[in-house]
C-alpha positions in Angstrom: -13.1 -12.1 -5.1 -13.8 -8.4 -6.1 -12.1 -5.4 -5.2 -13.8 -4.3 -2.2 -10.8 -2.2 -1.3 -11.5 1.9 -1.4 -7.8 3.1 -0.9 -7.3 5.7 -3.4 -9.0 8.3 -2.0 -6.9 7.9 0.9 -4.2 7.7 -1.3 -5.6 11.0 -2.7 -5.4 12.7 0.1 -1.8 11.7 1.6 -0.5 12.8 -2.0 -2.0 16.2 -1.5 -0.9 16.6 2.2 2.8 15.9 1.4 2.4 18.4 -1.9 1.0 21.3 0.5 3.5 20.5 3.1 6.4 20.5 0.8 7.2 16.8 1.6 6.9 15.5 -2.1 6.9 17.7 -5.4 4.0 19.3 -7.4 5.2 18.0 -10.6 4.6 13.7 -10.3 7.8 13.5 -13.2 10.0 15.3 -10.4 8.3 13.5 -7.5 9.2 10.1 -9.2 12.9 11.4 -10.0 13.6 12.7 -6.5 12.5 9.1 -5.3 14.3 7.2 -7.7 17.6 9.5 -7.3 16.9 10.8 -3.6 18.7 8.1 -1.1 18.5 10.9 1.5 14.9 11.6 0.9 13.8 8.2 0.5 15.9 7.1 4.0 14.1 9.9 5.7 10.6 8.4 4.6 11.6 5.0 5.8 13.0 6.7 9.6 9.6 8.3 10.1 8.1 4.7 9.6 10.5 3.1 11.6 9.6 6.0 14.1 5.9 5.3 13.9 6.1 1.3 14.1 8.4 2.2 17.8 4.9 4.1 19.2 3.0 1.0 18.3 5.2 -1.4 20.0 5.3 0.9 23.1 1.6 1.9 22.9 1.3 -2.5 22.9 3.6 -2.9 25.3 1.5 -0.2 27.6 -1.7 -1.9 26.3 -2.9 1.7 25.2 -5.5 1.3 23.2 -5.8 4.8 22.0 -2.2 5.1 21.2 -2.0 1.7 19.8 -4.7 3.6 17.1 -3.2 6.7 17.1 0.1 5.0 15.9 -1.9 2.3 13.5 -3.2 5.9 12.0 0.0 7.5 11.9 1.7 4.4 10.2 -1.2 4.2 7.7 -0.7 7.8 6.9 3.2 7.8 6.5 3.1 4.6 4.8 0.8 5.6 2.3 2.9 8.9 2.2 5.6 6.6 1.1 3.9 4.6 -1.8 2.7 8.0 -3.1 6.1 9.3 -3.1 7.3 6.0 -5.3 4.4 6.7 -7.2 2.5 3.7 -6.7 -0.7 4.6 -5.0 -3.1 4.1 -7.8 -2.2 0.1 -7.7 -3.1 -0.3 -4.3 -6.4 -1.4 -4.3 -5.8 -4.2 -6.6 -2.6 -5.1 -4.8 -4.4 -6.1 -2.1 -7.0 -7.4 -3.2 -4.1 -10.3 -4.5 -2.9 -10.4 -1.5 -5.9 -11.3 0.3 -6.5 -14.0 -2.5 -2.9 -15.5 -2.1 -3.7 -15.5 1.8 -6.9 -17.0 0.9 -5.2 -20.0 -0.5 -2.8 -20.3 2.5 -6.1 -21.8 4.1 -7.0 -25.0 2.7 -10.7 -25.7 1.9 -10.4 -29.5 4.0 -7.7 -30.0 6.6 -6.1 -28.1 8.9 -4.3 -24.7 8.6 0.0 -25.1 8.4 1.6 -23.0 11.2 5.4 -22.4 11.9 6.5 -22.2 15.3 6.0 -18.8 15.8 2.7 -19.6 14.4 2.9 -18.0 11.0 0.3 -19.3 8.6 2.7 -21.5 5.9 2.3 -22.2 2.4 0.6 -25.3 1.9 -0.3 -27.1 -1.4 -2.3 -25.2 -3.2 -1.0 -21.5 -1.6 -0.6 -19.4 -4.8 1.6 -16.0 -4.4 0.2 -12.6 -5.3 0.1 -11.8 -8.8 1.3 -8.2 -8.1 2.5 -7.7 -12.1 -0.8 -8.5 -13.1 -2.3 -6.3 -10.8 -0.3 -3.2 -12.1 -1.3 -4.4 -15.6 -4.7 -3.9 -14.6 -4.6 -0.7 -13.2 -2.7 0.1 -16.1 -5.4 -0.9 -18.7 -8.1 1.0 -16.9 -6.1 3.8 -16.6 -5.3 3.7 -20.8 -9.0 2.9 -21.2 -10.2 5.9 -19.4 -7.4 8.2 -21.2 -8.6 6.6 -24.7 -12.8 6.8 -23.5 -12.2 10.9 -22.3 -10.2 11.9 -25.3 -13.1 10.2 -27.8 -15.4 13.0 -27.5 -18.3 13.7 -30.3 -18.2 17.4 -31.9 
């Protein structure tokens, strides 16, 4: 499976909107400290989400569809707001693109597909979890690789 994701733009552009709006620090060494050290600042992130999944369920329960996307955009947003701010963004992409393949296995290639009773898709033989580390690791080579390609410049 390749990465067919396109998130970090989007990424991109929360991280600039909660810079200009004073939500999340200039500086991404004091963004990551305030996170880390911020309880306050992290709890208040994690309210507006709560706040944000609330209009969805009440925009369902209405069976709304334009609030049921105006929410789904508005959780997107803040949620992305809130990997930025625990300065994660750039891993996304390839985060999910192990998620889909450890979902992928949940579905087995013969048989039929494992359901609990509230008819969540189990973990049959086979189901392998998300490799999250290894995504990071990824990100994190490319990243070097481009540091180490841009600095190697001919005179």
């Amino acid at each position: 499976m390749t990465n067919n994701f396109n998130l970090n733009s989007l990424f991109v552009m929360v991280r600039d909107w909660n810079k200009r709006t004073g939500h999340m620090p200039d500086n991404d060494a004091e963004a990551s400290v305030k996170w880390f050290l911020d309880e306050e600042y992290r709890n208040r992130a994690m309210d507006l989400l709560t706040e944000e999944v609330g209009e969805m369920k009440d925009a369902i329960d209405a069976m709304d569809q334009v609030e049921m996307l105006d929410a789904a955009a508005d959780i997107i947003f803040v949620l992305a707001g809130i990997i930025e701010k625990a300065g994660l963004g750039e891993y996304m992409d390839d985060a999910m693109v192990e998620v889909l393949k450890s979902n992928n296995s949940k579905i087995p290639p013969f048989g039929e597909i494992i359901r609990d009773a509230n008819g969540k898709i189990g973990k049959p033989e086979g189901y392998r979890p998300p490799n999250i580390p290894e995504a990071m690791r990824r990100v994190d080579k490319q990243s070097e690789f481009r540091r180490y390609d841009s600095s190697d410049t001919d005179d």
